[in-house]
N, C-alpha and C positions, 0 to 999 in steps of 0.2 A: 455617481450613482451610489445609493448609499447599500450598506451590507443586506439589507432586508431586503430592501427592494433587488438589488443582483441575485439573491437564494429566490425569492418568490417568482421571476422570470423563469430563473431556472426550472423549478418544480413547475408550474404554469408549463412551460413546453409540454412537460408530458404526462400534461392529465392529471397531476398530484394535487393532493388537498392544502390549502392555501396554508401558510405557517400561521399564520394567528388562529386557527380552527386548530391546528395541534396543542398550541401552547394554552385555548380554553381549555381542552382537555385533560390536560394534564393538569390543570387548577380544578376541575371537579370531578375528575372521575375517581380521586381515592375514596370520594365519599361515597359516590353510587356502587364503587367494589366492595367498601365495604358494607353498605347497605344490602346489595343483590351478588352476593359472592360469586352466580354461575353465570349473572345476566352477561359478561362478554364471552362466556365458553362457547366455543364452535367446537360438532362435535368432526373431529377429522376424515369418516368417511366419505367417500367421493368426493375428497376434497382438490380445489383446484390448483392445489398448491403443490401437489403430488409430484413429484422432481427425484429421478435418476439419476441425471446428473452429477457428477464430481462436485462438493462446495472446497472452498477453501480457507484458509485460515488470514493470513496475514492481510491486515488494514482491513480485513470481513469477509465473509462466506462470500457474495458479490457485488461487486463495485460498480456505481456507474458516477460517473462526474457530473460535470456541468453538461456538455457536451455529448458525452457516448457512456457507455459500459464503463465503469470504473472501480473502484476500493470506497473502501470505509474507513468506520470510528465510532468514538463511542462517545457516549453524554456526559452533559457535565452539571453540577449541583448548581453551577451560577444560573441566578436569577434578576440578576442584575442589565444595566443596560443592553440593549439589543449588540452583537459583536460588528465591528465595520471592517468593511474590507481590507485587509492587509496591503501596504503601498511597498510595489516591490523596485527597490531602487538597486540600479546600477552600481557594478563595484569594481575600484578599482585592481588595477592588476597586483597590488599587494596586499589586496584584501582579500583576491581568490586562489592565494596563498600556491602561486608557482615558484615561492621559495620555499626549503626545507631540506632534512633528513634520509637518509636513508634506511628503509623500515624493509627487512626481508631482501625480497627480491625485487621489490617495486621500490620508489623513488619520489619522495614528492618534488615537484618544478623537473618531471621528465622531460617534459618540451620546450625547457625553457630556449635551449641552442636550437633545436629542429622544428619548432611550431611556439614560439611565444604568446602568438595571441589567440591558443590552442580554448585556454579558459575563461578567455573573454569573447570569444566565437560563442560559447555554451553561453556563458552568462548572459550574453544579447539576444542570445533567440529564444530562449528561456521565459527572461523579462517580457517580453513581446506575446509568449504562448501563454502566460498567466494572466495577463492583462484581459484576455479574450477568454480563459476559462482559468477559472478558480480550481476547477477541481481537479485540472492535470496533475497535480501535485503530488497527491494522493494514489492518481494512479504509476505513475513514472516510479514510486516506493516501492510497492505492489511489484512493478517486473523487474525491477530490481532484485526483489526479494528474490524474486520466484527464478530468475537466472541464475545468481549464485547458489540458491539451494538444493538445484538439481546435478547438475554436475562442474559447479564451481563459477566462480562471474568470470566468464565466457563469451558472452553477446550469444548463446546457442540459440538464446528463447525469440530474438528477431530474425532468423533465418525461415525463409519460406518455402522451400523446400531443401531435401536433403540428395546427397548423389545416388543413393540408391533409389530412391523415391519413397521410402518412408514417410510415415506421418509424423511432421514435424514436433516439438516443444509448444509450440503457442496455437495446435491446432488438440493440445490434450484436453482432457474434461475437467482440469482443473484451470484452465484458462481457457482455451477457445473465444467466443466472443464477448466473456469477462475482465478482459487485458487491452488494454491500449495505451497510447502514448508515442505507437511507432510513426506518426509522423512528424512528431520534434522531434526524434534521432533522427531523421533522414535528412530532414531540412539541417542540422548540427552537421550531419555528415557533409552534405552539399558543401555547405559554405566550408569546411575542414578541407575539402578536396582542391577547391579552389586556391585557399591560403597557399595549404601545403601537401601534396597530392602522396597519398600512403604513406601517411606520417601518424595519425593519431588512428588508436582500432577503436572500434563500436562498443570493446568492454569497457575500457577508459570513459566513453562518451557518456553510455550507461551512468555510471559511477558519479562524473562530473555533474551529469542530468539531475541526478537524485539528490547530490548535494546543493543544486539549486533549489530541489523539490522543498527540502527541509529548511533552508533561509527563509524561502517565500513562507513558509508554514510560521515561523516564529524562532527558528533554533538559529542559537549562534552561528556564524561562517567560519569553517574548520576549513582544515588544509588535507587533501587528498592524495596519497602516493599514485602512482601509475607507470604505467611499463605492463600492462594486461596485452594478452595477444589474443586473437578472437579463435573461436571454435571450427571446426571444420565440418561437425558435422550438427545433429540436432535430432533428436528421436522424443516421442511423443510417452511411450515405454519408460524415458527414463524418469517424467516427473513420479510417476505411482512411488509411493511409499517416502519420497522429497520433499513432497511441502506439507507444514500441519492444517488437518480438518479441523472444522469448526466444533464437530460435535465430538473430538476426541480427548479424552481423559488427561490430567495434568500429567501423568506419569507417563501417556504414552505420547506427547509430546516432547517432555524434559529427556526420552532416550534418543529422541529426533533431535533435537538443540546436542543431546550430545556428540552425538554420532557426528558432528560439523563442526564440533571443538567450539562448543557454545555451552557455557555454565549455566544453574540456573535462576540466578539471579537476572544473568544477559537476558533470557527468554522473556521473563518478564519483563525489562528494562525493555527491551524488543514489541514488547505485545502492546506499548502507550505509543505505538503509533494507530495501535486503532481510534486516537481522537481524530482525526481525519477522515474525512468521506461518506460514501451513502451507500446500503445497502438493498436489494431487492428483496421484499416480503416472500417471494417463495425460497427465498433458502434461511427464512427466521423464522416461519410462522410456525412449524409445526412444534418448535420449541412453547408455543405460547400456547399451544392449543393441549398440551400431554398432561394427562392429569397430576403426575406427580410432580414432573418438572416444573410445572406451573408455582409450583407452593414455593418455588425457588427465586420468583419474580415480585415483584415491588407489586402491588394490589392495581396503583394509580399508572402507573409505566404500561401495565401488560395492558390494563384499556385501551390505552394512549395509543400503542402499537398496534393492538387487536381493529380498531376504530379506524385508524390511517390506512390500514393494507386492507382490512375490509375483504372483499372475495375476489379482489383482485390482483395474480402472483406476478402482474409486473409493475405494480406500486413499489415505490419507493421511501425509504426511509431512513433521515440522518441518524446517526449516532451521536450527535451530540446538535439540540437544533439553536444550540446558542452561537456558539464558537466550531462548525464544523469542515472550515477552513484552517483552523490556527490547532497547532499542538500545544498540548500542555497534561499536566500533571493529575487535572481533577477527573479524568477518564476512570483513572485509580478508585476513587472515592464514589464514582457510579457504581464501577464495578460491585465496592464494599459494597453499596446501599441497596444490591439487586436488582440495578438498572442494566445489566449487560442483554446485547443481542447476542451477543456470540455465546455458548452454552461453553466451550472449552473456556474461555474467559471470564464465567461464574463458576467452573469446577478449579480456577489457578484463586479465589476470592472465598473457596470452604477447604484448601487446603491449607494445615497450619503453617507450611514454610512459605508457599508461595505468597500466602496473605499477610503474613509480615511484611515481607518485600514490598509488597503495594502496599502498606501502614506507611511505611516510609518514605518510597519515592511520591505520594497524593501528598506529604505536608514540607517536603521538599523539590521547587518545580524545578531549582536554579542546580541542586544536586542532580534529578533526573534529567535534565540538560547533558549536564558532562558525562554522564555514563550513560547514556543514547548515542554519543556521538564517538564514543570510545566504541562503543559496540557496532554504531553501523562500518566504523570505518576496519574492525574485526572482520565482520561480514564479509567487505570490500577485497579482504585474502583471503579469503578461500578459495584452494585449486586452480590457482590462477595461473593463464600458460604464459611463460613468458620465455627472452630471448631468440631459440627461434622456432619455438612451440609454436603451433598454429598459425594465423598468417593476421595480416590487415587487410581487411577487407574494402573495398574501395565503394562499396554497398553495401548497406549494414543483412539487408535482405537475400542476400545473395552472396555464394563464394565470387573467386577471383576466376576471370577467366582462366590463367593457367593451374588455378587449383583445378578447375572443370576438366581440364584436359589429361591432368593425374587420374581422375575418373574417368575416364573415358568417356565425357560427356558432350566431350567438343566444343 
């Protein structure tokens, strides 16, 4: 099946406007904006786009994949042949690198004595869930992210409930029914229990997950430390103030990178994952419709998107509708050009320090490669409980029985 035709299936499920009706668009409507400056202005009252809701920052305000609810990305200036699907091939055992170093407290090749074929479990089920949806990818990043950044990669954010009975991590407003992917960790976990029974935790799995997320995407195959131990508990309370908003300021994201021992070169090196994925028109459009913020948008773009999402807030829209499977570099160079969704991702593109950094990583992909993957595997330490911190979980959704019974939960 070729790439156009897998994306056009895709959109087709639900209701979306067929890609070649975008891509005329985006060939004439710079002329018609410039022509009729206001003709796409919607004015925002009573608009149906109107959203309480938490947005979120990382891979886009919100995601939905091939299949469900998922992350995003952003566009790229190619004009060139249509993108084909990415052939994700199987890897051997020393190319998903269970040899290695010792980095902190974690370990690359942890399992290699107690679960060998701990990273070829992942890799196999991986290959098989990409095969069936492209867009997993994207989102498996996404919780990723959003695990580590709240109180450390943990595995907290797949716990479904808590022993007190709190409202969990994945049932917050900045994820809720925006996040998925949790059942390729269960199916990883499955077959992990099986192999080798409370031997590998759900934050490792995470980790492993994501680094298959970014091969299948296009990035080179790195090698991953582990020895993570999973979380005990999970609060919903804790992501506020954890993950960065879409519509928040470059400064008041770079204290957020900081505050996680993230530079702020990493954040931006961090933010070119949003070439991946698709976004819901109700957490972009009001950006498209403000009258000031609009002057901040590409004439021919805000059509394009204005016309796609149209009056309806559960239209969908890629961020990049060339290549919105594969990472890469020229996300940067949308950015520059004022093709961003994400408003926090046109305000890191009109500051002078951040916008150098993106000068540089959009005309080097092979550079942005190696500091993406030096960064996510930065990410991958943070807070992380280890030796006999927190437990393994033998469900990634659930404590252990006898953690239950520490709580008095039976």
């Amino acid at each position: 099946m070729s790439r156009t035709k897998n994306y056009c299936e895709n959109m087709a499920s639900r209701g979306s406007i067929h890609l070649s009706i975008i891509f005329f668009f985006l060939a004439i409507l710079p002329l018609l904006a410039s022509a009729f400056p206001g003709f796409f202005h919607v004015e925002n009252s009573n608009s149906p786009f109107q959203n309480d809701g938490v947005k979120t920052f990382f891979g886009a305000p919100i995601f939905r994949g091939k299949g469900e609810n998922e992350e995003a990305s952003l566009p790229s200036d190619d004009v060139g042949e249509q993108e084909k699907p990415l052939k994700y091939e199987s890897r051997t055992k020393e190319e998903t690198g269970v040899k290695g170093t010792t980095k902190g407290r974690l370990r690359e090749g942890f399992y290699e004595k107690t679960c060998p074929q701990a990273e070829l479990i992942v890799n196999d089920v991986m290959n098989k869930a990409f095969q069936n949806d492209s867009g997993l990818a994207a989102a498996l990043l996404r919780l990723f992210f959003h695990d580590c950044f709240v109180t450390g990669c943990d595995a907290s954010i797949l716990l479904d409930k808590t022993p007190g009975g709190e409202e969990v991590e994945k049932a917050s407003g900045a994820n809720g029914m925006f996040i998925r992917g949790f059942e390729a960790i269960d199916e990883i976990k499955r077959k992990l229990e099986y192999e080798c029974p409370s031997v590998v935790s759900c934050a490792d799995i995470l980790a492993f997950a994501n680094r298959e997320s970014l091969v299948f995407s296009g990035l080179p195959s790195y090698n991953v430390a582990a020895g993570r131990r999973d979380s005990l508990t999970s609060l919903a309370k804790n992501v506020e103030n954890n993950v960065p908003l879409p519509d928040q300021t470059t400064q008041q994201i770079t204290a957020l990178f900081n505050r996680k021992g993230l530079t702020v070169e990493e954040m931006v090196v961090l933010t070119g994952a949003h070439s991946i994925g698709i976004a819901h028109c109700a957490n972009i459009i009001e950006r498209f419709w403000d009258q000031q913020k609009r002057k901040e948008i590409e004439p021919g773009y805000h059509g394009a998107v204005g016309f796609s999402c149209g009056n309806d807030p559960e239209q969908i829209f890629p961020f990049d509708t060339l290549t919105e499977y594969k990472m890469d570099s020229h996300f940067y160079k949308q950015v520059l050009n004022k093709r961003a969704l994400i408003e926090s991702d046109q305000n890191m593109a009109r500051d002078p320090q951040t916008a150098n950094i993106m000068k540089t990583l959009a005309d080097d992909q092979e550079g942005w490669f190696g500091k993406f993957i030096k960064t996510i595997i930065k990410l991958g330490e943070i807070e992380v409980l280890t030796g006999d911190q927190g437990e393994i979980r033998k469900q990634c959704r659930d404590f252990n029985q006898n953690t239950r019974g520490i709580f008095g939960l039976g």
